[in-house]
C-alpha positions in Angstrom: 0.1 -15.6 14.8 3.5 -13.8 15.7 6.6 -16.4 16.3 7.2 -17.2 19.9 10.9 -15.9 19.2 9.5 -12.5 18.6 7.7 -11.4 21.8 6.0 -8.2 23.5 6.2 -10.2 26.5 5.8 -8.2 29.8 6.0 -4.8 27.7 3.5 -2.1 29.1 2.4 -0.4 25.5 0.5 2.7 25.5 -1.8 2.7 22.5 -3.1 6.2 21.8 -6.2 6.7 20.1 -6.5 2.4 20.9 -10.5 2.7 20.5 -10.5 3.7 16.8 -10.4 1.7 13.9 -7.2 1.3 13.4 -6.1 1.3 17.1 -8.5 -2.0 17.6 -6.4 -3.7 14.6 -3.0 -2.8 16.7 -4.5 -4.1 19.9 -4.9 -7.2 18.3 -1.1 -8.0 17.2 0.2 -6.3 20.7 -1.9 -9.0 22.7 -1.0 -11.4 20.2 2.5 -10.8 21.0 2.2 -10.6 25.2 2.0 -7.4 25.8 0.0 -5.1 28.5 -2.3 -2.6 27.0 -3.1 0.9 28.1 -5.8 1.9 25.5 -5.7 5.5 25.6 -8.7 7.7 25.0 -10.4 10.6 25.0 -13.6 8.6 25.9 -12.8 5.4 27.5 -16.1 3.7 26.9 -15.9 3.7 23.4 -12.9 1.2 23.5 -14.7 -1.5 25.9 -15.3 -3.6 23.1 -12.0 -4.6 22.9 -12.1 -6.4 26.6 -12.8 -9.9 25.1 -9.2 -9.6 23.0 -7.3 -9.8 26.1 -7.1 -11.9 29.0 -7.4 -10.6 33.1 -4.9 -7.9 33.5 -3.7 -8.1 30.0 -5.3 -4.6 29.6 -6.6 -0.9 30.9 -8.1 2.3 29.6 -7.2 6.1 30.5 -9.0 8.8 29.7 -6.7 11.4 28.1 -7.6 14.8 26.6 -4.7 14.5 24.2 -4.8 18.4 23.3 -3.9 18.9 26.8 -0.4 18.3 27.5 -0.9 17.6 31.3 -3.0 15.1 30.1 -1.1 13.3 27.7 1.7 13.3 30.0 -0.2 11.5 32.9 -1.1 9.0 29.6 2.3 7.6 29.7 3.6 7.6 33.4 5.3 4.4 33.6 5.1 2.5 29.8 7.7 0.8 27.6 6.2 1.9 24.6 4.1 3.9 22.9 2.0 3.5 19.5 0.3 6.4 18.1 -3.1 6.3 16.1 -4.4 9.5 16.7 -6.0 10.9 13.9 -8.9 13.3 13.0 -10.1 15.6 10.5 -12.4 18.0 12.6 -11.1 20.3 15.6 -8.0 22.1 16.0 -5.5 19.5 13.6 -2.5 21.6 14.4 -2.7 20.4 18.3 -4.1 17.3 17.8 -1.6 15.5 15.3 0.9 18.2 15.2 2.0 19.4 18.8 0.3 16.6 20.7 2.5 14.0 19.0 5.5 16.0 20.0 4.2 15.4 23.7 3.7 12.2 23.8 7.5 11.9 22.1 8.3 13.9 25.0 7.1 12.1 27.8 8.2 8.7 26.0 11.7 9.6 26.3 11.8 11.5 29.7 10.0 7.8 30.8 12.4 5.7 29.8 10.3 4.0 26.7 12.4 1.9 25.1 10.0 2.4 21.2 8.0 4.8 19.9 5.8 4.0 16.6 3.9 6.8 15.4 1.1 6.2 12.9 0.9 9.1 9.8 0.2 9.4 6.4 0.9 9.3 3.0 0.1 12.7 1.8 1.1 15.3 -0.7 4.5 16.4 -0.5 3.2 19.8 -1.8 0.4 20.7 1.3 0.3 24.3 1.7 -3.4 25.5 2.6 -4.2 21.6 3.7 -4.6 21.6 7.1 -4.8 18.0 7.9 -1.7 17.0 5.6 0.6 20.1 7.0 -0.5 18.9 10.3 0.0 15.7 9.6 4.1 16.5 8.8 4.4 18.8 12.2 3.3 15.8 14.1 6.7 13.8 12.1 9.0 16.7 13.1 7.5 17.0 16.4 8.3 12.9 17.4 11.5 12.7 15.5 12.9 15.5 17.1 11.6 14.5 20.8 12.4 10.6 19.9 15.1 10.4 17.4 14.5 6.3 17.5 10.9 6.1 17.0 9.7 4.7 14.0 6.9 6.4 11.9 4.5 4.7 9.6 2.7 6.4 7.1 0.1 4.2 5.8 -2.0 5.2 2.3 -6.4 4.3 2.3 -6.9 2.0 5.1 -9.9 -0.9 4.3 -10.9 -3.2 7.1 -13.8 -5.0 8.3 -16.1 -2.5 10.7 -14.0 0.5 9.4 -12.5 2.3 6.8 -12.8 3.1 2.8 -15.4 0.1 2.5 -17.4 1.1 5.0 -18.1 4.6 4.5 -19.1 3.5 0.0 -20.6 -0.1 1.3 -24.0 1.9 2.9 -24.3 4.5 0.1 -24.0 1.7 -2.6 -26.0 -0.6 -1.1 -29.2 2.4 -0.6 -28.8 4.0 -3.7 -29.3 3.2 -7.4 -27.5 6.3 -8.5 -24.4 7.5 -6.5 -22.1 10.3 -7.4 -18.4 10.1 -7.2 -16.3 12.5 -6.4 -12.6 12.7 -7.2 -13.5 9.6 -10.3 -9.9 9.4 -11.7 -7.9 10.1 -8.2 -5.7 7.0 -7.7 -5.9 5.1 -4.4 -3.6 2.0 -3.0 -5.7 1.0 -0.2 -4.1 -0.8 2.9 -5.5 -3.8 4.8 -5.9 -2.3 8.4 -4.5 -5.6 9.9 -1.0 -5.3 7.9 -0.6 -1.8 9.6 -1.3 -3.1 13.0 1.4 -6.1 11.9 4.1 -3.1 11.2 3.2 -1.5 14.2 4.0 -4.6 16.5 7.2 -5.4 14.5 8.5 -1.9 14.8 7.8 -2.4 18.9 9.7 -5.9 18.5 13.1 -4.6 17.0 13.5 -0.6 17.4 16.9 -1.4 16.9 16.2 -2.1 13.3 13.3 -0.8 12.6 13.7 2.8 15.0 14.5 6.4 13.5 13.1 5.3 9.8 10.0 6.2 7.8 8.5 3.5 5.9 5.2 4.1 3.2 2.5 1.3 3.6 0.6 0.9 0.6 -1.3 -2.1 -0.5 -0.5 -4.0 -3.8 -3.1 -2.7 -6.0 -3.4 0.7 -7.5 -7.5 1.5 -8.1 -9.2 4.8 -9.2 -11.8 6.2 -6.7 -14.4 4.8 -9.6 -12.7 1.4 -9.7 -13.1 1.1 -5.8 -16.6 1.7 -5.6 -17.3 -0.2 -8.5 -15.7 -3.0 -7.1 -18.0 -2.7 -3.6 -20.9 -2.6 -5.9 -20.1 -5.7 -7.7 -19.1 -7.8 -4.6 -22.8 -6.4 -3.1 -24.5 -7.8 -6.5 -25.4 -4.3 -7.3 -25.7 -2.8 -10.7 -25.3 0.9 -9.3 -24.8 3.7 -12.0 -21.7 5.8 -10.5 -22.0 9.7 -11.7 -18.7 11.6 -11.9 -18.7 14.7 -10.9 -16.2 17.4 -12.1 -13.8 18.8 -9.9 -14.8 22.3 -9.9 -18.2 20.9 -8.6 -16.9 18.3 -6.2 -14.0 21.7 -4.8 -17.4 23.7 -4.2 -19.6 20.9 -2.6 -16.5 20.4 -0.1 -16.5 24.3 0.8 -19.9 23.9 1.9 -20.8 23.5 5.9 -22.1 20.3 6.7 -21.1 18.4 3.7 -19.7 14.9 4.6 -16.5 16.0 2.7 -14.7 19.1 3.5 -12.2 21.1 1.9 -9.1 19.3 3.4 -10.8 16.1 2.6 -11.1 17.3 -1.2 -8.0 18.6 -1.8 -6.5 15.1 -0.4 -8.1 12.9 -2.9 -7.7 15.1 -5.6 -4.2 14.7 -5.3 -4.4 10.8 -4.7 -3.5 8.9 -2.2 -0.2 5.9 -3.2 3.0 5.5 -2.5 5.4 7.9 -3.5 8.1 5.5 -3.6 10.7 7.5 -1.2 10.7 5.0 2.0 10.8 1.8 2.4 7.3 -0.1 2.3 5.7 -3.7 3.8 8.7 -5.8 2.3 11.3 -4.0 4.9 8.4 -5.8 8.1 8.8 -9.0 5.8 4.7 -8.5 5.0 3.1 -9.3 1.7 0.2 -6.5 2.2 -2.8 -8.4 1.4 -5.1 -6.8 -1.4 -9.1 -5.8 -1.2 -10.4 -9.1 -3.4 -8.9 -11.3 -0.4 -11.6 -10.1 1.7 -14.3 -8.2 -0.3 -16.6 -10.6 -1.4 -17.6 -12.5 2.2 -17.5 -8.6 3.6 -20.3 -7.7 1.2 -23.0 -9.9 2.0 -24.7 -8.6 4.6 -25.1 -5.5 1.7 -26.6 -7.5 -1.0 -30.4 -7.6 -1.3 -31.1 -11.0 0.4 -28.2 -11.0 2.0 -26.2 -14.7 2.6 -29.6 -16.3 0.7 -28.6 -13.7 -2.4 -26.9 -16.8 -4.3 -28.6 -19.3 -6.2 -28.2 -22.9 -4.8 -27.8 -25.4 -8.2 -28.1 -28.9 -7.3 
């Protein structure tokens, strides 16, 4: 729980993208902290869930067609700050996270926002031909150039309860005896959703210290894609035999249509995804990043074969 000295209090915050993963994780530390939500989304519904975190009138939803600048615009009449979550990898990328941003930087500043976060990546510095990473960058330029004091975050592998890099392994590993991995070696520092949505908050709190910066938000531990999902299998009570498959395999598997992996996707892992060590990281929001063990094991019952009645009981 945030100090009382350190308050959103009576702030209006626009959370874009607010019914996602990561956008329900923000939501959380906002209302924490006292402020009004706008959760901002392209389909409203989806985000209803998040009704029982705040309290009557602690919170609304917009519909916004955030490839359409009109729309974006209408978004923010009349907010003191904005957070931006928006991320995809279908659809047109260079709109979405690359002009769209710029937008919403926009209309921040000709409103009178007092803070801008906007929520990134760590990706390759070399991207050419990667759509989603060059996007990605345009979206930086695009905010820091409308809203010189905002603050962008670029957070690496994001893990969480109901989202993220355990749940997209935790169903395959739980169904399959034999699972292929793709990108074995590729190193990963995965990032506990809730510790973003902490920076986010903090970076709304002081813009004066935290504003016009980019900081890299990595967790503590350093894991190969093979470690990862060896670790899910063991916290599941699994003995699943992993398959590495080469790259040249895993590059043409990704260039196929309708593979859950596509080419962007690929060339991403294969590069890895940590910290490059340029920016400042958790220990500039005062946050020691919390690592996967913390929360793996009681995440994984519901995947093991008996579920909570999997464990022997020794009396």
């Amino acid at each position: 729980m945030p100090s009382p000295s350190r308050t959103l209090h009576g702030m209006t915050v626009a959370l874009m993208g607010g019914g996602g993963f990561l956008g329900s994780h923000i939501a959380q530390d906002l209302l924490a902290r006292g402020a009004r939500l706008r959760i901002v989304e392209r389909r409203p519904d989806k985000a209803f869930r998040l009704r029982p975190l705040g309290n009557v009138g602690r919170m609304q939803f917009q519909r916004c067609d955030v490839s359409n600048r009109a729309s974006v615009e209408r978004a923010l009449e009349s907010v003191d700050a904005v957070v931006n979550c928006v991320g995809s990898f279908e659809g047109n990328l260079r709109r979405v996270m690359g002009e769209a941003p710029g937008w919403m930087a926009e209309a921040a500043q000709a409103g009178g926002a007092r803070a801008f976060v906007h929520i990134s990546a760590i990706v390759p510095e070399s991207h050419e031909g990667n759509g989603y990473a060059t996007a990605k960058r345009l979206g930086e330029e695009r905010v820091r150039a409308a809203f010189p004091e905002a603050t962008i975050l670029r957070p690496s592998l994001l893990f969480g309860q109901g989202g993220g890099v355990i749940e997209l392994f935790a169903p395959l590993i739980a169904r399959l005896p034999v699972l292929p991995v793709f990108g074995a070696e590729a190193k990963v520092q995965p990032a506990y959703a809730g510790d973003i949505g902490e920076a986010a908050a903090l970076a709304l709190e002081d813009p004066a210290r935290f504003g016009g910066k980019i900081f890299e938000l990595a967790g503590p531990e350093v894991l190969t894609m093979l470690d990862l999902q060896q670790r899910i299998a063991a916290g599941q009570r699994r003995k699943t035999h992993f398959l590495p498959v080469p790259d040249g395999l895993s590059a043409l598997f990704a260039s196929l249509p309708g593979t859950p992996m596509n080419a962007d996707q690929w060339r991403l892992l294969k590069a890895g995804n940590v910290a490059s060590g340029s920016a400042e990281g958790f220990k500039a929001f005062g946050i020691e990043p919390k690592p996967l063990g913390l929360f793996l094991d009681d995440w994984m019952v519901p995947y093991r074969k008996h579920g909570r009645f999997s464990e022997r009981l020794s009396y």
